[in-house]
C-alpha positions in Angstrom: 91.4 120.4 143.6 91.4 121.8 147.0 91.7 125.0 148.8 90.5 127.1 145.9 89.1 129.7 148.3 93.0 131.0 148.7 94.5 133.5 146.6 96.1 132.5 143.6 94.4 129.3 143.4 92.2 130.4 139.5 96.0 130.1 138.9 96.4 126.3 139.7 93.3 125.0 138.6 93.8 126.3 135.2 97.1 125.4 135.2 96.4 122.0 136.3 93.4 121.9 133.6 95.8 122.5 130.8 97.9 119.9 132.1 95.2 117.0 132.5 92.8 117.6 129.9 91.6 114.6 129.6 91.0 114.6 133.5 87.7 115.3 135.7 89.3 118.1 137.8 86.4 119.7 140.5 87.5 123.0 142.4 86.6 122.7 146.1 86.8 124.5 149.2 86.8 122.1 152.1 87.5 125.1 154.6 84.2 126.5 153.2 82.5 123.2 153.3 83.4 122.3 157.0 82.5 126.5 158.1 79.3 126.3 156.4 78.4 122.9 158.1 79.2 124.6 161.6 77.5 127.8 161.2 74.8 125.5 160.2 74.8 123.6 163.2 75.6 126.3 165.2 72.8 128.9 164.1 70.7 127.2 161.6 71.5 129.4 158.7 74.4 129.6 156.1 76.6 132.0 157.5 79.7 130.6 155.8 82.0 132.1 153.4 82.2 130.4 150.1 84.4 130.7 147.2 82.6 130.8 144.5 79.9 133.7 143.8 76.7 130.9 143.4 77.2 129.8 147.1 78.9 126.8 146.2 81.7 125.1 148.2 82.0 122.6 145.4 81.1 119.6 147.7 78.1 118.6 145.7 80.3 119.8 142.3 82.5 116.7 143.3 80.0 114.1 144.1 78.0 114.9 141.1 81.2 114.5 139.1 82.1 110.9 140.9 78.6 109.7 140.3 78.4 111.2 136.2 82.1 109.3 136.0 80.6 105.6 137.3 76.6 106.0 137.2 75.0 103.0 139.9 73.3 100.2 138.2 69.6 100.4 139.3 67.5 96.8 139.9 64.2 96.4 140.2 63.1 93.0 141.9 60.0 91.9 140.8 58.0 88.4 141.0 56.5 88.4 137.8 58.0 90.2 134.7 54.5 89.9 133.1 52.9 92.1 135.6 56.2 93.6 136.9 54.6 93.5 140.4 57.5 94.2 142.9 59.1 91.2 145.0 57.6 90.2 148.1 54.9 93.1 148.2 51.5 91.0 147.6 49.4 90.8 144.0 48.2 94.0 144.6 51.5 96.1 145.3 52.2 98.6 143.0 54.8 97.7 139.4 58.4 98.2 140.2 58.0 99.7 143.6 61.0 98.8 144.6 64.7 100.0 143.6 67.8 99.1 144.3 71.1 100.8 143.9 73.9 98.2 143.0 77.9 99.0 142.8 79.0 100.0 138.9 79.8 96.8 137.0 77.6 94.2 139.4 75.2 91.4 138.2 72.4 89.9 139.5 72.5 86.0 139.3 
């Protein structure tokens, strides 16, 4: 749900809440977001509005919401699933150094 920093948008999203409960709906502020990352750039401090009183832009709100809806699948190659010594790293490289993030719903053949 975008452009919540404008007036009369607490309205909409709770409107829109109590018409898709069953939804994941994420107020944002992609104004915000995009002033923040200038004055960032610009200055090297937040000097961006935001509309929410914690700071928040609801950027990371959303991707954390995306992510919590389909979690990655996390692999761990390994040579030996007696020692669990990591793939390709030598006997003495440490147990399950190595992780990799795979798409939601992949295998590994």
């Amino acid at each position: 749900l975008n452009k919540v920093d404008v007036p009369g948008a607490t309205r909409h999203v709770e409107e829109a809440r109590a018409q898709y409960p069953s939804r994941v709906l994420v107020p944002v502020s992609a104004r915000s977001e995009v002033e923040r990352l200038r004055a960032h750039a610009s200055a090297g401090a937040d000097g961006a509005r935001s509309y929410s009183p914690d700071g928040s832009t609801g950027t990371l709100d959303v991707l954390s919401a995306a992510v919590a809806l389909r979690p990655p699948t996390l692999a761990f190659p390994s040579s030996d699933l007696a020692t669990l010594a990591s793939l390709g790293r030598g006997a003495d490289a440490a147990r399950l150094f190595d992780c990799l993030l795979l798409r939601p719903l992949s295998t590994v053949a």
